[in-house]
NUDORO-413729 format. One record per residue (C-alpha): x, y, z; residue number from 0. Coordinates in steps of 0.05 Angstrom, whole numbers, padded with zeros to 5 digits. Example, Ala and Ser with C-alpha at 12.3 -4.5 7.8 and 13.67 -1.06 7.14 Angstrom:
X;Y;Z;nr
00246;-00090;00156;0
00273;-00021;00143;1
//
This chain:
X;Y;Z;nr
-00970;-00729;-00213;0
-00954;-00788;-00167;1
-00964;-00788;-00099;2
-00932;-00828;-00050;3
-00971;-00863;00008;4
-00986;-00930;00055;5
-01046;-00952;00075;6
-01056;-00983;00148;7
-01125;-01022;00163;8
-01143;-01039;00241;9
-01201;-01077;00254;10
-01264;-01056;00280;11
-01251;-01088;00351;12
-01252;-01024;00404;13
-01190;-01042;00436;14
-01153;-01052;00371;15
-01180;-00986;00350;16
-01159;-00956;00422;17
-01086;-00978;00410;18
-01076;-00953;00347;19
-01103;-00878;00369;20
-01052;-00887;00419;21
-00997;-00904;00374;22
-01020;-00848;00332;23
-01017;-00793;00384;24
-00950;-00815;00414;25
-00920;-00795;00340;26
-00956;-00735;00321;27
-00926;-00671;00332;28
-00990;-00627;00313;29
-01067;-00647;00285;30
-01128;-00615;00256;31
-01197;-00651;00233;32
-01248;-00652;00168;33
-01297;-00682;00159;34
-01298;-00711;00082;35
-01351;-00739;00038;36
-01340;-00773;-00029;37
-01381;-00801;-00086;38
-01350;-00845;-00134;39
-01373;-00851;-00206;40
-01370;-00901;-00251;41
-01420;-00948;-00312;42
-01464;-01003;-00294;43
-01412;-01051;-00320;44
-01355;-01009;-00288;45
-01310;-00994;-00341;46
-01270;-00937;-00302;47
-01256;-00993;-00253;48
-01232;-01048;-00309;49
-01194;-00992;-00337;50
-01155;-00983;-00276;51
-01178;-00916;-00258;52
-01219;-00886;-00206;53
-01262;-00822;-00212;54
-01283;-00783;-00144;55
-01321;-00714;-00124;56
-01303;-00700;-00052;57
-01336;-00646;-00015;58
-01277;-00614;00042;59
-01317;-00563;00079;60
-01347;-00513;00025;61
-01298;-00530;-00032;62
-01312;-00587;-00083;63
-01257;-00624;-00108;64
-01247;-00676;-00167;65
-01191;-00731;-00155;66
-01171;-00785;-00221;67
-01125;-00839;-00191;68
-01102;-00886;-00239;69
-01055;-00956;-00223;70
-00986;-00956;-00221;71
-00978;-01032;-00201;72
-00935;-01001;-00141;73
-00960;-01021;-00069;74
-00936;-00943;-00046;75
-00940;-00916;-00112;76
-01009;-00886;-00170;77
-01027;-00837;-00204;78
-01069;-00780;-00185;79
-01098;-00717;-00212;80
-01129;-00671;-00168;81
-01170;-00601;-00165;82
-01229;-00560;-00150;83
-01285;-00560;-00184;84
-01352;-00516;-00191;85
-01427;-00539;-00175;86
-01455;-00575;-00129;87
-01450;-00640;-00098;88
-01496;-00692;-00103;89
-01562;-00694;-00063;90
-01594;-00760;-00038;91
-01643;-00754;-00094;92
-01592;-00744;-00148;93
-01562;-00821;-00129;94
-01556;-00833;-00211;95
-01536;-00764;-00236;96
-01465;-00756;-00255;97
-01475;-00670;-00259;98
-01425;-00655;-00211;99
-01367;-00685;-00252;100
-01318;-00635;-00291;101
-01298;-00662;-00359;102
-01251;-00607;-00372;103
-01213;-00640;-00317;104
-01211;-00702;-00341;105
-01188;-00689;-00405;106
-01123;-00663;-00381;107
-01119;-00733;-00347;108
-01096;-00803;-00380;109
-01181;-00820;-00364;110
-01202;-00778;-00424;111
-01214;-00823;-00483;112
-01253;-00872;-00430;113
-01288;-00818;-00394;114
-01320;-00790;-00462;115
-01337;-00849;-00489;116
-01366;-00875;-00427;117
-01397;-00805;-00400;118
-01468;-00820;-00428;119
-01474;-00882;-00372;120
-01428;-00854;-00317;121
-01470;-00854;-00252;122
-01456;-00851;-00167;123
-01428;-00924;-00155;124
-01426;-00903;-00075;125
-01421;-00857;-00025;126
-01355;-00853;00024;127
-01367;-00804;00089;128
-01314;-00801;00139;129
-01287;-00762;00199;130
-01211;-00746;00181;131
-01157;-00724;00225;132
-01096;-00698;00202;133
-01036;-00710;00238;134
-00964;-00689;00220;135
-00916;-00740;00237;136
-00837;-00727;00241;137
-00792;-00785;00222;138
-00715;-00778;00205;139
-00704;-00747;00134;140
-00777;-00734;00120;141
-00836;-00705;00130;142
-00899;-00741;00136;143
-00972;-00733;00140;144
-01018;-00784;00165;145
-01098;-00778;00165;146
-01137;-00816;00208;147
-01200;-00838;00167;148
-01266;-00870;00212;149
-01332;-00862;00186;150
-01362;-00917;00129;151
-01371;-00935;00056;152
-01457;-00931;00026;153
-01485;-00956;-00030;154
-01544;-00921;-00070;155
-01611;-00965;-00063;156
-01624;-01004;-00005;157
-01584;-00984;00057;158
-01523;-01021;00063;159
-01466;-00993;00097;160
-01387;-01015;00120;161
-01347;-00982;00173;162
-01285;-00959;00155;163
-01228;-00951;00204;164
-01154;-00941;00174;165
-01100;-00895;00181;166
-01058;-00873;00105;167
-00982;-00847;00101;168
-00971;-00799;00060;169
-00895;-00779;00046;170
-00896;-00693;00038;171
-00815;-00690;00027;172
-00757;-00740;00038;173
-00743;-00817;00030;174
-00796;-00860;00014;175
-00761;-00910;00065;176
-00777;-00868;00123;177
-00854;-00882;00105;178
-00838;-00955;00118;179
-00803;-00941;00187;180
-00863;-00901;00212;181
-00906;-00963;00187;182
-00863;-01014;00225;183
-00865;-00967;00277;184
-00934;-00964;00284;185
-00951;-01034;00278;186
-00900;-01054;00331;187
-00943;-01012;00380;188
-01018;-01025;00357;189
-01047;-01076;00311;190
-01046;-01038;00242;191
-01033;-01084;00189;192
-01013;-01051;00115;193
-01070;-01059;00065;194
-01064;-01057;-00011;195
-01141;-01045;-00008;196
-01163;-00989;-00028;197
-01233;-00947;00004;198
-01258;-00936;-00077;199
-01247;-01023;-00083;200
-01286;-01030;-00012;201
-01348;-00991;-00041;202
-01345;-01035;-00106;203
-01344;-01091;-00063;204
-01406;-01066;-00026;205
-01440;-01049;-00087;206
-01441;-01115;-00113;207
-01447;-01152;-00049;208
-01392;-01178;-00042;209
-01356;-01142;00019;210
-01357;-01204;00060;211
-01349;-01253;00005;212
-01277;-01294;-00009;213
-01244;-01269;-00077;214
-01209;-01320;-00123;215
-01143;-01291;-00152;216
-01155;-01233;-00196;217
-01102;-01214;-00260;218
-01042;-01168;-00261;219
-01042;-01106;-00305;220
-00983;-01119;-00348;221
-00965;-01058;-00399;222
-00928;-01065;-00458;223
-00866;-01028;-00443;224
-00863;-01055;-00368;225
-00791;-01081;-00357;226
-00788;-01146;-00315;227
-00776;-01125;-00256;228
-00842;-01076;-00262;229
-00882;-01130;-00279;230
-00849;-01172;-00216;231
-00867;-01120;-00174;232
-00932;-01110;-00201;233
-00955;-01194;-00194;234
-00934;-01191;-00129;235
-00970;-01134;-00107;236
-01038;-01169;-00146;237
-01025;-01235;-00104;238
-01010;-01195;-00043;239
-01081;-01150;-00054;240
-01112;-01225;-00064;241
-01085;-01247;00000;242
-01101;-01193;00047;243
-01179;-01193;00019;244
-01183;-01261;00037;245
-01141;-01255;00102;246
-01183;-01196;00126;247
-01239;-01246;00123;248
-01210;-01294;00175;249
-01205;-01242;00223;250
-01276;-01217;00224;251
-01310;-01221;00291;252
-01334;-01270;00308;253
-01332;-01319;00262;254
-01333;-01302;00182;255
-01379;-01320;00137;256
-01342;-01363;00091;257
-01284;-01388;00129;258
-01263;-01453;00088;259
-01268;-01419;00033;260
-01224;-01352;00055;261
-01175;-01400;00074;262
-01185;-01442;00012;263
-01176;-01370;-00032;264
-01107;-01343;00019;265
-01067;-01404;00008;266
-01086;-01401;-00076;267
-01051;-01323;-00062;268
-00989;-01349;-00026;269
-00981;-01407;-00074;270
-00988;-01354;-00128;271
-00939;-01308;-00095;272
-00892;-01363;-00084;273
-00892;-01378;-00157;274
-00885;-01304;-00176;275
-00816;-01308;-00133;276
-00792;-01371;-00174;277
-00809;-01350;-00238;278
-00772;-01285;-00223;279
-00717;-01306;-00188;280
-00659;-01292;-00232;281
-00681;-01217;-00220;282
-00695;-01209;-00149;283
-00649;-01265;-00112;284
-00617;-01217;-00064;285
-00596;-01217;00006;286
-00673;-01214;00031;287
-00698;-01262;-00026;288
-00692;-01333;00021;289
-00715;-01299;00081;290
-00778;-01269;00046;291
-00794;-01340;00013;292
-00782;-01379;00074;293
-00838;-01332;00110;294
-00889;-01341;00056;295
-00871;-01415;00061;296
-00888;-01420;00133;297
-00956;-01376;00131;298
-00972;-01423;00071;299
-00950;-01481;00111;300
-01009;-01456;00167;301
-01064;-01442;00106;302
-01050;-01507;00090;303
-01053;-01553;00149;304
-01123;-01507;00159;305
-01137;-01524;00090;306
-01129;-01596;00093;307
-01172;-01606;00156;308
-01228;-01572;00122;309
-01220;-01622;00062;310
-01224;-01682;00103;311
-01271;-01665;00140;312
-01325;-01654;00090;313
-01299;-01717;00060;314
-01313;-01754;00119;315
-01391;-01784;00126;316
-01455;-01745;00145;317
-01468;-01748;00217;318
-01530;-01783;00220;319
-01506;-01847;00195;320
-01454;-01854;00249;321
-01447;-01899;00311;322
-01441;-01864;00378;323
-01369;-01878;00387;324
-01355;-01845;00308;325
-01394;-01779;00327;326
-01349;-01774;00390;327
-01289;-01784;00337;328
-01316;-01744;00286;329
-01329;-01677;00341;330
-01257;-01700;00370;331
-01240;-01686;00294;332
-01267;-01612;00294;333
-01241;-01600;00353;334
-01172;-01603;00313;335
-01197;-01574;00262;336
-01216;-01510;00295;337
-01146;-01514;00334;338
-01107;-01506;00274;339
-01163;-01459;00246;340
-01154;-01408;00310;341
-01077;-01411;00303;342
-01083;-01391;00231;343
-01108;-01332;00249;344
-01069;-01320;00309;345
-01012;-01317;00258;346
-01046;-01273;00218;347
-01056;-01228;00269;348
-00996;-01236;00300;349
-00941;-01178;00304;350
-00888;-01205;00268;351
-00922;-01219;00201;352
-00956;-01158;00199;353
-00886;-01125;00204;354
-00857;-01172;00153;355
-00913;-01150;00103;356
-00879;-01080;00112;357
-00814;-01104;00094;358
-00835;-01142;00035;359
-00872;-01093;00012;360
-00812;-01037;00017;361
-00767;-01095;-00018;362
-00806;-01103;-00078;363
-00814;-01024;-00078;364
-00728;-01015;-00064;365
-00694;-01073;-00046;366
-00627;-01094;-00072;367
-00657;-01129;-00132;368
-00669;-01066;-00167;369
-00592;-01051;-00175;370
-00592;-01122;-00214;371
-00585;-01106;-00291;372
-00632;-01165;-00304;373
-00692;-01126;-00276;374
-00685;-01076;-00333;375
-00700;-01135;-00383;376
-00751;-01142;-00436;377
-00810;-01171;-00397;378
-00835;-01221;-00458;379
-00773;-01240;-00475;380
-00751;-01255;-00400;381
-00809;-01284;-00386;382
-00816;-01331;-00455;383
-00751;-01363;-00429;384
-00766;-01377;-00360;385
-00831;-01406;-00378;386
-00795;-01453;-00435;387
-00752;-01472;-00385;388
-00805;-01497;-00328;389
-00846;-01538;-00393;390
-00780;-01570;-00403;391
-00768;-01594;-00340;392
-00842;-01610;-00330;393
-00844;-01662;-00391;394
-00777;-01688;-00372;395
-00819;-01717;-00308;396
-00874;-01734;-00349;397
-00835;-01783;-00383;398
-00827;-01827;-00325;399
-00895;-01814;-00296;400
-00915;-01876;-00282;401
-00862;-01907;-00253;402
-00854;-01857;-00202;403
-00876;-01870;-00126;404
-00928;-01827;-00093;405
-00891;-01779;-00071;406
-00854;-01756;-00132;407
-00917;-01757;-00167;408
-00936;-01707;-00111;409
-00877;-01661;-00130;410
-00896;-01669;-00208;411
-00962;-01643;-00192;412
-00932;-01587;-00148;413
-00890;-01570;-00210;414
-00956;-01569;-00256;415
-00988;-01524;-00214;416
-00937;-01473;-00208;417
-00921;-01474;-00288;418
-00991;-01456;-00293;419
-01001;-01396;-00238;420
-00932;-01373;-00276;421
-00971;-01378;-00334;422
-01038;-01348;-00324;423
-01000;-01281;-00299;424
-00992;-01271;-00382;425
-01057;-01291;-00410;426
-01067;-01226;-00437;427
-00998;-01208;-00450;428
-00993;-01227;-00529;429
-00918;-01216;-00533;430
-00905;-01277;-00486;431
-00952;-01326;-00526;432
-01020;-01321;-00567;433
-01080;-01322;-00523;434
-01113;-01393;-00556;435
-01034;-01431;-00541;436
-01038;-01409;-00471;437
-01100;-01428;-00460;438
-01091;-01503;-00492;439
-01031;-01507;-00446;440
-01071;-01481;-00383;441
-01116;-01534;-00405;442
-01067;-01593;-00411;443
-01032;-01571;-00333;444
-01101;-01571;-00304;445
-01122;-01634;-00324;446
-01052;-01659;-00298;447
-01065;-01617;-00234;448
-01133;-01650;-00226;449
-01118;-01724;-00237;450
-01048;-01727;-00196;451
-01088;-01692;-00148;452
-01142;-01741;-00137;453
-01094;-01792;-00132;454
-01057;-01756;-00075;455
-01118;-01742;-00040;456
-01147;-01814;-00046;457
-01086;-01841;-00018;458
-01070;-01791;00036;459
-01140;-01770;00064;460
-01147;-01849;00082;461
-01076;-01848;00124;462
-01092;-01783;00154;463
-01156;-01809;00171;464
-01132;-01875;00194;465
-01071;-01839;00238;466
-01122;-01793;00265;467
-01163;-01846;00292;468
-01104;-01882;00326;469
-01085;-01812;00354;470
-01160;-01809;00395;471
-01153;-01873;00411;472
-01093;-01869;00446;473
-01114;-01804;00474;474
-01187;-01819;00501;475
-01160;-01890;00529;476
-01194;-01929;00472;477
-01144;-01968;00447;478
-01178;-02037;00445;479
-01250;-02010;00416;480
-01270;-02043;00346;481
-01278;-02007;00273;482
-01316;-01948;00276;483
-01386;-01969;00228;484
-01384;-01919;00174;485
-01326;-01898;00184;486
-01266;-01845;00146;487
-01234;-01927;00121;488
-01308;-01938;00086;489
-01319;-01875;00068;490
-01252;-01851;00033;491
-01231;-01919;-00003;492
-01206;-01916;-00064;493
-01210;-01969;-00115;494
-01147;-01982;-00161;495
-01182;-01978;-00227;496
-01199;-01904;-00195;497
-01117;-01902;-00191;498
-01108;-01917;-00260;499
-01157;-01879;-00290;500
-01131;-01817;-00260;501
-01064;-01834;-00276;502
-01087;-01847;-00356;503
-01112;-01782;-00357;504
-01053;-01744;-00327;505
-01010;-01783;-00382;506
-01052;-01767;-00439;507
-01042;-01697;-00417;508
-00969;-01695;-00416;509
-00970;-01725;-00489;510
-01009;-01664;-00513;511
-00965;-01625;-00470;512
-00901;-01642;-00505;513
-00940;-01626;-00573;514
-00959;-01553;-00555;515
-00902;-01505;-00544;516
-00924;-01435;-00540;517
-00867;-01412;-00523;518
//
């Protein structure tokens, strides 16, 4: 069966947490409460979890029950198979003993054939205890139930622990759309944000200690028979998950762990989302298409500005070998820094992206793309043409590499980089091109990537520096003081035989470019 839900994530600030109980209890037209606890199961090397399923023993009062969930690629959308179970559930001292689980069960799910041939090394991966209420919500047309989850995610071994705080949608009858106006609903009143991560991913997380650590881009699942639009849907829902893990980061209190690199990690999403849209557009341009792409733009826009303070500043000099008057500049220099840092994630936090993350997430679920025939499409064949099409264009501007000025060489780069997100979405999709071709192609675009990219950093680092430095000048009243010793001009020269070099290499690439064609 497939059941039909949102998930909405509040931080753990009290008053955040406050607002959305208040939002909550304005809606609800009747409640009741549980408390749950869950133990999730999976190998060492956690096959259940590569193979897109998850495998759960909940205990709900005196009854037992056994959930399989499998991924649909659908941010409202997955399979699940639930019922009760006998025995017992597990005891502290029974952390590695996988008793409890029903295999009857799970071989009337589409987890069978892994389950068995796993079942020898299936163990507790961690431990899920919350406080749920239940509270039945009226909107137009449907009926919905929302639960209230706060308790926190453990992992066997050492103690280690993560609150959990989030609020889940689940539609019992009607339109799916009304799901999306409670959500919009909600997060108009309180600061709920929807979350396309999951409490099972959370306790993975955990596990391996990572919870608080950034996460590069991770890959689609891409099935044979997908039509394109199911595998457009499904890329942006993976760059969308990226995103929000990364974003969630930012907003920790009260100041992340890894903050250049979360920001380093969200814009990578966006740019990968922003690709997903172009390589797709033939299928989903619609009425919301420009709107959708002009929001991501600007959120990228804000990742990026963050983004490229962090870069030059670690690229400017170490502090000790600074003159008095640099240090003021260089502090005058993270004091922008963490300006544009702050109103990041202001925007982040900020109402009306958290209610545009709704909408897109209904449009790629319903929007007026999915009447387009197109969307029906073969997804290798589609796909095998759009991708010809952007290597085409891409070695047209290779040709004239190096006569172009800086600033188209920018945009050729630009182009690289987006052929090859487009690309890496079907590494393991054999119908769109052998594995070893794609991978000599991702090769050639990185090295292109990498070279124009040094060049564009070499030459616009030193006039950002340089501009930045007649900017706190002009501000602190120091128009007439001499070079700073050690400076961002010493430090960030670039030489031209650097130029060149990097330029050779990005033209060797395109010439090995134009000889692979996996497509």
């Amino acid at each position: 069966m497939t059941e039909i839900e949102l998930k909405l994530a509040v931080s753990a600030d009290p008053v955040a947490r406050a607002q959305a109980l208040a939002a909550l209890k304005a809606a609800m037209t009747r409640a009741r409460a549980q408390k749950l606890d869950s133990w999730y199961f999976d190998t060492a090397d956690e096959a259940l979890r590569e193979g897109g399923f998850t495998l759960r023993v909940r205990r709900a009062g005196k009854q037992l029950l056994q959930t399989v969930k499998q991924e649909t690629g659908s941010v409202s959308q997955r399979g699940e198979w639930e019922r009760p179970i006998d025995g017992q559930a597990p005891t502290r001292r029974q952390r590695d003993s996988a008793a409890c689980i029903d295999f009857a069960m799970i071989r009337e799910t589409p987890l069978a054939d892994l389950a068995e041939a796993v079942r020898p090394d299936l163990r507790q991966a961690f431990h899920i205890s919350v406080k749920r209420a239940f509270l039945s919500l009226g909107e137009a047309n449907a009926q919905i139930e929302a639960v209230l989850d706060a308790g926190e995610i453990m992992v066997p071994g050492p103690t280690a622990a993560e609150p959990i705080f989030e609020v889940e949608l689940e539609l019992k009858s009607g339109d799916k759309s009304a799901l999306y106006t409670l959500a919009r609903r909600l997060a108009a009143q309180a600061p709920l944000s929807i979350s396309l991560i999951s409490k099972a991913e959370r306790g993975y997380r955990l596990a391996a200690g990572a919870s608080m650590r950034p996460a590069k881009g991770s890959q689609p699942r891409l099935g044979d028979a997908m039509t394109a639009g199911a595998a457009f849907e499904a890329i942006c829902n993976v760059c969308l998950h990226d995103f929000m893990l990364n974003a969630r980061l930012l907003t920790v209190r009260p100041e992340p762990a890894s903050p250049v690199e979360a920001i380093h990690q969200g814009r990578v999403a966006l740019r990968r989302l922003r690709a997903a849209l172009a390589l797709f557009r033939p299928i989903a341009d619609d009425e919301y298409f420009a709107a959708a792409d002009n929001e991501l733009k600007r959120m990228a826009r804000l990742f990026g500005d963050a983004r490229d303070r962090d870069v030059m500043q670690e690229a400017g000099a170490a502090g000790d070998e600074l003159t008095a008057e640099a240090r003021e500049f260089a502090a005058w220099r993270q004091s922008k820094r963490m300006a544009l840092r702050a109103a990041l994630i202001a925007a982040i936090e900020a109402r009306p992206w958290r209610i545009f993350l709704i909408d897109f997430c209904e449009w790629l679920g319903s929007g007026g793309w999915r009447a387009h025939k197109a969307e029906r499409a073969e997804t290798a064949k589609f796909i095998r043409k759009r991708l010809a099409k952007r290597r085409k264009m891409l070695l047209k501007q290779g040709e004239i590499l190096e006569s172009l000025d800086p600033e188209a060489r920018h945009k050729v780069r630009i182009d690289a980089k987006k052929l090859r997100y487009m690309t890496e979405f079907f590494v393991d999709c054999p119908e769109v091109a052998d594995k070893k071709s794609v991978g000599a192609l991702l090769k050639r675009l990185e090295t292109i990537q990498s070279s124009l990219g040094a060049m564009h950093d070499a030459e616009t680092t030193l006039d950002a520096a340089e501009a930045d430095l007649r900017l706190w000048r002009a501000e602190t009243g120091r128009a007439d003081a001499g070079e700073l010793s050690h400076g961002d001009a010493d430090v960030l020269e670039v030489s031209v035989e650097d130029s060149q070099k990097w330029l050779g290499e990005a033209v060797r690439a395109f010439a090995k470019l134009a000889k692979d064609d996996p497509f």
